[in-house]
Rosetta silent file (secondary structure, phi, psi, omega in degrees, C-alpha in Angstrom):
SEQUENCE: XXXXXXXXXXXXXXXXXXXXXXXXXXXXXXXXXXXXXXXXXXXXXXXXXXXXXXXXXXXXXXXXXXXXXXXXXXXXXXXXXXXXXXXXXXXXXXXXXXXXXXXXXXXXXXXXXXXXXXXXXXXXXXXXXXXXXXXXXXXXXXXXXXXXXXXXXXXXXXXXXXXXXXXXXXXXXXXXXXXXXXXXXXXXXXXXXXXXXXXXXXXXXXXXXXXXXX
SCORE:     score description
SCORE:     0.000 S_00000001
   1 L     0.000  138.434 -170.098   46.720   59.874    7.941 S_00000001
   2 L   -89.268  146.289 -170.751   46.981   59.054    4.214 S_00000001
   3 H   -52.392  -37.062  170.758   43.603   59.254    2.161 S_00000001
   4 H   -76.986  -21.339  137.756   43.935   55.246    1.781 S_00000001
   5 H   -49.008  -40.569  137.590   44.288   54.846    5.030 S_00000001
   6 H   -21.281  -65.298  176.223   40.895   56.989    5.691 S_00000001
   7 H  -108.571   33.042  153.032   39.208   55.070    3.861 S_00000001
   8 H   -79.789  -26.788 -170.366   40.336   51.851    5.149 S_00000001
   9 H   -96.057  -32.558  175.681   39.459   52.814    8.631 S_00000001
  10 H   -88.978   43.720  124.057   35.724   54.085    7.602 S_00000001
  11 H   -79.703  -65.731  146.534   35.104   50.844    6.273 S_00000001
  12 H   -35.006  -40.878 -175.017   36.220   49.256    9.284 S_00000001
  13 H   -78.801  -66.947 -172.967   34.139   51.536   11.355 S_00000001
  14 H   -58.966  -20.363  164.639   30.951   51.227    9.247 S_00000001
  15 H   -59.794  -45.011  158.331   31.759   47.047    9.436 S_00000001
  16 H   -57.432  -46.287 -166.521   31.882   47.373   13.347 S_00000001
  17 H   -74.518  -59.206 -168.873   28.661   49.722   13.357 S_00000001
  18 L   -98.677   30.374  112.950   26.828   47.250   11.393 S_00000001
  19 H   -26.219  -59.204 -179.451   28.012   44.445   13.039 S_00000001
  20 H   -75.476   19.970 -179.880   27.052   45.617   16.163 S_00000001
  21 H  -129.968  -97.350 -115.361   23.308   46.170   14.462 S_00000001
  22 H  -103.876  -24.829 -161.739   23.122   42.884   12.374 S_00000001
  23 H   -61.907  -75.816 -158.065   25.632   40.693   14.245 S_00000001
  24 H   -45.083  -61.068 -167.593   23.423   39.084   16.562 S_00000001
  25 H   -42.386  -76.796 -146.650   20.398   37.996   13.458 S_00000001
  26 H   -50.661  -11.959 -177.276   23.326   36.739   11.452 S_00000001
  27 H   -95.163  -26.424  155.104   24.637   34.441   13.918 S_00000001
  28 H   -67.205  -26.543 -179.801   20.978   33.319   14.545 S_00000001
  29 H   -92.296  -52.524  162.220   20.164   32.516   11.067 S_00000001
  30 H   -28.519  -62.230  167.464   23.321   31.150   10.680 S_00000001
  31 H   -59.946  -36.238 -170.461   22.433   28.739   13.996 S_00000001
  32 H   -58.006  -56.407 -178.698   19.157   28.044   12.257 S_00000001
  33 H   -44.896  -52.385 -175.284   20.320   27.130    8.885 S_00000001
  34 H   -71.821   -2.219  171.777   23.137   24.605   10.754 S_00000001
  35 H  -108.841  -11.463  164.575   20.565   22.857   12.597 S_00000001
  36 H   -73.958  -10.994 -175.621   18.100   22.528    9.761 S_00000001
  37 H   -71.834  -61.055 -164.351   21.419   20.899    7.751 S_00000001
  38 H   -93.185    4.339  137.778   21.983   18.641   10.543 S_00000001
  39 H   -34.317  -68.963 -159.499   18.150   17.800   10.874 S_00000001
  40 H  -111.536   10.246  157.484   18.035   16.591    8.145 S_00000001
  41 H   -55.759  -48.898 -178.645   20.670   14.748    8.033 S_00000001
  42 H   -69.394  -51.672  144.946   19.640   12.956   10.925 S_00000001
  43 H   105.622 -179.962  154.552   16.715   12.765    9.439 S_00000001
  44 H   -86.087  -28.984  149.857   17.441   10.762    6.407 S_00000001
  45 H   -57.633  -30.143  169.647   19.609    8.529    8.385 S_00000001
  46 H   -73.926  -30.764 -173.123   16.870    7.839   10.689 S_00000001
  47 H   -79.803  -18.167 -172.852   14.127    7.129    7.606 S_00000001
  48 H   -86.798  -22.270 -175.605   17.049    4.975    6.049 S_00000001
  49 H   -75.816  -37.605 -152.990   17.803    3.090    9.398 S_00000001
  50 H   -82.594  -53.571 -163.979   13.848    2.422    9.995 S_00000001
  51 H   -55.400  -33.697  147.842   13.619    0.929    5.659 S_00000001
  52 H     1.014  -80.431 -161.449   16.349   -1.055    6.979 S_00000001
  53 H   -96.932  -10.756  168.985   15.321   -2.825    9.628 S_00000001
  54 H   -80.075  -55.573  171.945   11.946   -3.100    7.911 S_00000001
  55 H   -33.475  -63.980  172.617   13.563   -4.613    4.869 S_00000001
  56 H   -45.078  -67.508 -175.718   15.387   -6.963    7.431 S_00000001
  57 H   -63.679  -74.783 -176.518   12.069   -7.917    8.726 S_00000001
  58 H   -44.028  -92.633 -173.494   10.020   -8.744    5.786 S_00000001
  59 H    -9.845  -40.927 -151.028   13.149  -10.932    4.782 S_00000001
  60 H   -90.239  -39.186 -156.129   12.528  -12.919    8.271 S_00000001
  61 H   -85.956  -18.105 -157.657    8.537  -13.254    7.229 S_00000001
  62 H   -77.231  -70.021 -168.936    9.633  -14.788    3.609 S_00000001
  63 H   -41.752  -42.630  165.161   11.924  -16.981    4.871 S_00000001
  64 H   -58.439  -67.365 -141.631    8.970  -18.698    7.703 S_00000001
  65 H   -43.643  -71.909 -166.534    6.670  -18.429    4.400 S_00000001
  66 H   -52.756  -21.186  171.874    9.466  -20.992    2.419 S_00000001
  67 H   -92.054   18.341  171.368    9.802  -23.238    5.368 S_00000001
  68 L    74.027   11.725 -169.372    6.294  -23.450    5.793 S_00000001
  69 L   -60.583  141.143 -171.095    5.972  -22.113    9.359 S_00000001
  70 L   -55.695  137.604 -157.339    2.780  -22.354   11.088 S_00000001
  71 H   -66.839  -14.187  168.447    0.611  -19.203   10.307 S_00000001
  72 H   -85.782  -13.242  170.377    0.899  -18.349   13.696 S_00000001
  73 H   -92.647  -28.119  175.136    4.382  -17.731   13.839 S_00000001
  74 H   -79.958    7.825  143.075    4.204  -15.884    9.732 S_00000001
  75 H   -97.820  -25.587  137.943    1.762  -13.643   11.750 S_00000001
  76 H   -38.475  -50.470 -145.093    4.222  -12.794   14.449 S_00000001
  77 H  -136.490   24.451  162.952    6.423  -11.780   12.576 S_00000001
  78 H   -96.745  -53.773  167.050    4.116   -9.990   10.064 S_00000001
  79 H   -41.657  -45.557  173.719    3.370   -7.907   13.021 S_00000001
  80 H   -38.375  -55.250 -174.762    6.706   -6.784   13.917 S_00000001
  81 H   -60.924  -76.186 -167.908    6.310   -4.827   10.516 S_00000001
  82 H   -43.517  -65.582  179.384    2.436   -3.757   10.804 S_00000001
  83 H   -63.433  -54.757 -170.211    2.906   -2.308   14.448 S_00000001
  84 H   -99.810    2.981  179.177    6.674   -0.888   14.256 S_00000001
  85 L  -140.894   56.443  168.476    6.860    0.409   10.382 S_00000001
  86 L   -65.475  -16.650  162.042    3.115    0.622    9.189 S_00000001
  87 L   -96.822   30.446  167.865    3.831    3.050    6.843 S_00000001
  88 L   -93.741  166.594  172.179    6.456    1.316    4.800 S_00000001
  89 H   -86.654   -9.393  147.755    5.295   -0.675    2.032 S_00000001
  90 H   -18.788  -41.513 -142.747    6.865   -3.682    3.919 S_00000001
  91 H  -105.789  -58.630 -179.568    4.019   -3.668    6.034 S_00000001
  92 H   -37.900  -72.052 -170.265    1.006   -3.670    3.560 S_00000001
  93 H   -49.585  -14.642 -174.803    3.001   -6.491    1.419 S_00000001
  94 H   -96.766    0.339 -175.612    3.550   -8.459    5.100 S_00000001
  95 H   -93.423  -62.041  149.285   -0.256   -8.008    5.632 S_00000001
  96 H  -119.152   56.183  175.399   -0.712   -9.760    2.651 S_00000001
  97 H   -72.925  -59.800  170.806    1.469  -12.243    2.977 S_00000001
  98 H   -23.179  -77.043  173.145   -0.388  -13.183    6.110 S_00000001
  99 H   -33.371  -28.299  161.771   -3.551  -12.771    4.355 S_00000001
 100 H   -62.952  -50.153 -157.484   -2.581  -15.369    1.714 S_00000001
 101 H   -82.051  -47.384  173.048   -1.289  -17.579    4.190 S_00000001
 102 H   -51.465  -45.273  161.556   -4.561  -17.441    6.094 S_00000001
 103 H   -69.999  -37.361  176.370   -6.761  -18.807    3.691 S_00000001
 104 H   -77.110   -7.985  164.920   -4.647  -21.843    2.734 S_00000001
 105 H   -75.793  -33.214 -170.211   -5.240  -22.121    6.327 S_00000001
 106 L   123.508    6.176 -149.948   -8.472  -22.029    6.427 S_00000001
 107 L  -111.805   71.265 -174.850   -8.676  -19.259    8.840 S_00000001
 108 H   -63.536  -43.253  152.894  -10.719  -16.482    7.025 S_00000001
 109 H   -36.379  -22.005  154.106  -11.064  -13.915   10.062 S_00000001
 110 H   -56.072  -64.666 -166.057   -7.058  -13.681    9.926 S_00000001
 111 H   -51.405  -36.656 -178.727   -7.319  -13.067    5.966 S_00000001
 112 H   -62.858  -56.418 -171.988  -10.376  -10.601    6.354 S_00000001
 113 H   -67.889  -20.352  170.038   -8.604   -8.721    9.051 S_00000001
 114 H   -77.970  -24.742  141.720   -5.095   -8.364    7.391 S_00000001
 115 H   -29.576  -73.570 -169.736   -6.615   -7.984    4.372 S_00000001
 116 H   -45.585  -43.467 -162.287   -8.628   -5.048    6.054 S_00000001
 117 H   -71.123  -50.395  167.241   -5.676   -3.542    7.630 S_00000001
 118 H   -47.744  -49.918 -169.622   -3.625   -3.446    3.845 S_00000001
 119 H   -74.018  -34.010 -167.653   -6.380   -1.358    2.276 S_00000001
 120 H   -79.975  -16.536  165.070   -6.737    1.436    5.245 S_00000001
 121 H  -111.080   -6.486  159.842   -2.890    1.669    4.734 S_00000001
 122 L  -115.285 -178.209 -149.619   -2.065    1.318    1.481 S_00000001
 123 L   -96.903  -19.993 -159.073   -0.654    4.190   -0.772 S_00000001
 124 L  -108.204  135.040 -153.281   -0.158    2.597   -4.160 S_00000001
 125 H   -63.258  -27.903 -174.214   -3.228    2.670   -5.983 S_00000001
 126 H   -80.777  -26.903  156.451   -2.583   -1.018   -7.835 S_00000001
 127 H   -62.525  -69.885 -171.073   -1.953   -2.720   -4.264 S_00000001
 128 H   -32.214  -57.196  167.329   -5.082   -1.032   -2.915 S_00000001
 129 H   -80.553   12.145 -176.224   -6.657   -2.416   -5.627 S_00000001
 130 H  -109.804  -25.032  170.053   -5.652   -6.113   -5.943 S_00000001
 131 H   -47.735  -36.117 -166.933   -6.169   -5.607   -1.578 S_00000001
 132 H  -100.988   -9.316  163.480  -10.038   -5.057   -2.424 S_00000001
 133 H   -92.135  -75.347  179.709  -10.245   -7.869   -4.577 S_00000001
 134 H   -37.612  -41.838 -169.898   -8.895  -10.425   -2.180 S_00000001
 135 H   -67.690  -37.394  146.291  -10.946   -8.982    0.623 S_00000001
 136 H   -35.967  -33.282  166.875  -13.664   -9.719   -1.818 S_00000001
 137 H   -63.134  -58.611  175.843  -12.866  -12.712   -2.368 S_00000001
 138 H   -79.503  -22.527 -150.085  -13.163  -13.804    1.011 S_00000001
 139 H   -88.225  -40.159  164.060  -15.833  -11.771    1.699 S_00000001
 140 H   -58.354  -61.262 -153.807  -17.881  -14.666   -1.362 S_00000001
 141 H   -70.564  -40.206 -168.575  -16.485  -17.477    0.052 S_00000001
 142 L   -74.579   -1.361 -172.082  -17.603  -16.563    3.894 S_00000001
 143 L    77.363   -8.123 -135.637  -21.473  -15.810    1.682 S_00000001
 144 L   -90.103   43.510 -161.474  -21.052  -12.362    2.749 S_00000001
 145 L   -56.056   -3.512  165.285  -22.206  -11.314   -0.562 S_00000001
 146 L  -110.894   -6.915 -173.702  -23.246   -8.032   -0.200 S_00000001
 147 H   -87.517  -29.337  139.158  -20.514   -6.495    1.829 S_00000001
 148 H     5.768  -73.269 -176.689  -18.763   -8.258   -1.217 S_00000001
 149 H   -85.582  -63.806  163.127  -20.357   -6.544   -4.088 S_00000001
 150 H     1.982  -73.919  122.730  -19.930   -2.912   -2.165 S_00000001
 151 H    29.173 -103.415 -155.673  -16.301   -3.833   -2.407 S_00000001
 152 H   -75.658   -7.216  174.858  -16.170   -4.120   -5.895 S_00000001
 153 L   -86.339   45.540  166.057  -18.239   -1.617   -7.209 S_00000001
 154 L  -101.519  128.526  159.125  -15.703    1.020   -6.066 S_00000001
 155 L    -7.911  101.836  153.450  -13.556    2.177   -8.423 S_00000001
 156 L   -94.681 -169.969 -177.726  -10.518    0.769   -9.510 S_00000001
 157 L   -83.540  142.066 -161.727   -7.648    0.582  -12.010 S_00000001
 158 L   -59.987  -12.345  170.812   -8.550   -0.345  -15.726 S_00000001
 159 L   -70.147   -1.652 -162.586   -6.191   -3.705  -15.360 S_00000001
 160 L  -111.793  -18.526 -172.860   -8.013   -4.619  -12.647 S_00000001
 161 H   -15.800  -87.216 -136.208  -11.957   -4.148  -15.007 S_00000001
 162 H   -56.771  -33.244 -170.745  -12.063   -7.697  -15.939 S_00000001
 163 H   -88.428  -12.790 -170.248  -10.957   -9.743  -12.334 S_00000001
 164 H   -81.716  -51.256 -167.140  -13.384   -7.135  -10.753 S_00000001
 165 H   -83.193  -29.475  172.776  -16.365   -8.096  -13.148 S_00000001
 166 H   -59.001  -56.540 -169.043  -15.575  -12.091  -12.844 S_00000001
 167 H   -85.925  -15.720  162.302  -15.921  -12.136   -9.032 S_00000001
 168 H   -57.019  -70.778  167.783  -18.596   -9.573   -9.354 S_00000001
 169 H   -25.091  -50.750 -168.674  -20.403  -12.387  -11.274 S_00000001
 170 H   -84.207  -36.497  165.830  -20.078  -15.094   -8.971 S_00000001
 171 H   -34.050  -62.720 -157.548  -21.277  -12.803   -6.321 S_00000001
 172 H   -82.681  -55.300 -174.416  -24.383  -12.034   -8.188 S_00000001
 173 H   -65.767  -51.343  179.779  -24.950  -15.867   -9.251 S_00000001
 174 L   -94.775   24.947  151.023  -24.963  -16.775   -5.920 S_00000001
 175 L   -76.252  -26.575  172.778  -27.521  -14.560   -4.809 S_00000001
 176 L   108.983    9.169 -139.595  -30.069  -16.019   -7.461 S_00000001
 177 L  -110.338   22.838 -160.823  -29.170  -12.587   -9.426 S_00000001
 178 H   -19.699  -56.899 -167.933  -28.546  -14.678  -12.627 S_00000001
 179 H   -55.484  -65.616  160.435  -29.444  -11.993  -15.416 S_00000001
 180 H   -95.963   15.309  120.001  -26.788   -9.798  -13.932 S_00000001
 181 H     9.986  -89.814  137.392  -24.691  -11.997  -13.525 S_00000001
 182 H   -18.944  -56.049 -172.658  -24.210  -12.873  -16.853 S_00000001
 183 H   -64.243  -68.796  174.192  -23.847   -9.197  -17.730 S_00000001
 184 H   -48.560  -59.167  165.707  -20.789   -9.267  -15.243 S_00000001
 185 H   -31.810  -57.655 -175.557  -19.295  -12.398  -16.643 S_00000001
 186 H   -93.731   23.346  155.557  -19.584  -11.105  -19.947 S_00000001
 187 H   -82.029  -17.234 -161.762  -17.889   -7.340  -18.916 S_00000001
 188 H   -84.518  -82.204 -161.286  -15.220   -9.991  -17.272 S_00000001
 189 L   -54.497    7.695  148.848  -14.581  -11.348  -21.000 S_00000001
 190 L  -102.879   23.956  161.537  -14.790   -8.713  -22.794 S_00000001
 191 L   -99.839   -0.287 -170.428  -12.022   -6.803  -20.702 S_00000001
 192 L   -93.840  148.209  137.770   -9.758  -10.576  -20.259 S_00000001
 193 L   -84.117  123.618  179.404   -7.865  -11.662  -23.105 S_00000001
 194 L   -26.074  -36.040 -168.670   -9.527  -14.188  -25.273 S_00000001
 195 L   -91.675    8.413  171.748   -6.662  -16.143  -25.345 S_00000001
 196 L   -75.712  164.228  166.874   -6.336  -16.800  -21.476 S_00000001
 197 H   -80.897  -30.689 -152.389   -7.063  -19.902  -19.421 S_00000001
 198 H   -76.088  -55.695 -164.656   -8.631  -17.133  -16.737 S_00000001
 199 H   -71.276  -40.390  178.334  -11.372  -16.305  -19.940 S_00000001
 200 H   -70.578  -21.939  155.784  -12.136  -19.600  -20.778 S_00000001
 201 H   -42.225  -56.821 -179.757  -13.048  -20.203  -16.964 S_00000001
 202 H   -67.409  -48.548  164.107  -14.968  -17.307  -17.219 S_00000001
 203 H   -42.026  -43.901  174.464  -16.813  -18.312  -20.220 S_00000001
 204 H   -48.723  -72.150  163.868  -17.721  -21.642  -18.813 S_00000001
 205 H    -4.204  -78.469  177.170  -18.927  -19.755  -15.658 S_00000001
 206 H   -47.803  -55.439 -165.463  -21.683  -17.982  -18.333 S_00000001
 207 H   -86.640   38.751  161.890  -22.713  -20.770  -20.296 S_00000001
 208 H  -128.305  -30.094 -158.868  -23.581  -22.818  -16.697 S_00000001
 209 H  -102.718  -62.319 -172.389  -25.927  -19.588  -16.154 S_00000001
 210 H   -34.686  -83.834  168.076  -27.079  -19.575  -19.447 S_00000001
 211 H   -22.774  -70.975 -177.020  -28.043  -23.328  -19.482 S_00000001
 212 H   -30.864  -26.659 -152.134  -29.488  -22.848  -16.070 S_00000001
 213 H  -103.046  -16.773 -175.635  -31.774  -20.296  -17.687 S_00000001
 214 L   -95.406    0.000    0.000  -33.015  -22.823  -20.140 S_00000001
């Protein structure tokens, strides 16, 4: 046997011996790897199939909203979303669609609870926080005025200061709470722009407390 043949065949032979050591892991890691590939393939077709059909849904809630569909059917079909996708952001925005919808009904125990349901699920901090100002919102009109003010003294985003501090106000006025009151009104103007219709609202709002005080 010629010296390159030698040492072609103890290469072969040392490939077979550690084959026959190592064969079996590599063909297990090898199985591992191809079923974490086609994981997650599967998936990302499955998370793209479910925004889908969420997407698809939410479409279906707008469309009762523009015809004007009775709130009990744009709460049907706010549910489909809230029950089979609650963690899309489909679901929060169909919560308060409802929630919206609820109040021009008149029907504030819908708006409080869908309302309710948007803040314990949503993720994005500027939803959360325009969610805790509507629930507020209802929570004044219903009198509830201190589970109300709770509400808003939580922390929010700095865009939100001034709509925070307005309804904060109104809270506070109609509790007899005048002095701070006022104090809230004017943290609402001096975080609004001057040059808004929402600040001259607010301003009025003060100067009715003010008088009152005189």
């Amino acid at each position: 046997m010629s010296a390159y043949n030698y040492e072609e065949q103890e290469k072969i032979d040392w490939l077979k011996a550690w084959w026959a050591a190592n064969g079996t892991a590599v063909l297990f890691f090898i199985a591992i790897f191809a079923a974490t590939v086609a994981g997650s393939r599967l998936w990302n077709h499955y998370q793209g199939e479910q925004a889908r059909q969420a997407a698809d849904l939410y479409t279906v809630l707008q469309q009762h909203v523009e015809r004007g569909s009775e709130l009990v059917k744009i709460t049907d079909a706010a549910h489909l979303l809230t029950e089979g996708f609650p963690d899309s952001g489909y679901a929060v925005r169909a919560a308060l669609i409802v929630a919206r919808a609820a109040v021009q009904a008149g029907n504030d125990q819908v708006a409080r609870d869908m309302l309710q349901w948007a803040l314990d699920h949503a993720k994005e901090p500027e939803i959360k926080d325009l969610t805790r100002l509507r629930l507020a919102s209802v929570l004044v009109d219903e009198g509830k005025y201190d589970q109300a003010l709770k509400l808003l003294d939580g922390q929010h985003g700095a865009s939100f200061t001034g709509l925070y501090a307005d309804l904060r106000g109104d809270a506070l006025a109609a509790t007899g709470k005048i002095d701070e009151a006022r104090a809230a009104y004017q943290k609402a103007l001096e975080s609004l722009s001057s040059q808004s219709a929402y600040s001259n609202i607010v301003q009025m709002k003060r100067s009715v407390l003010r008088d009152q005080q005189q």
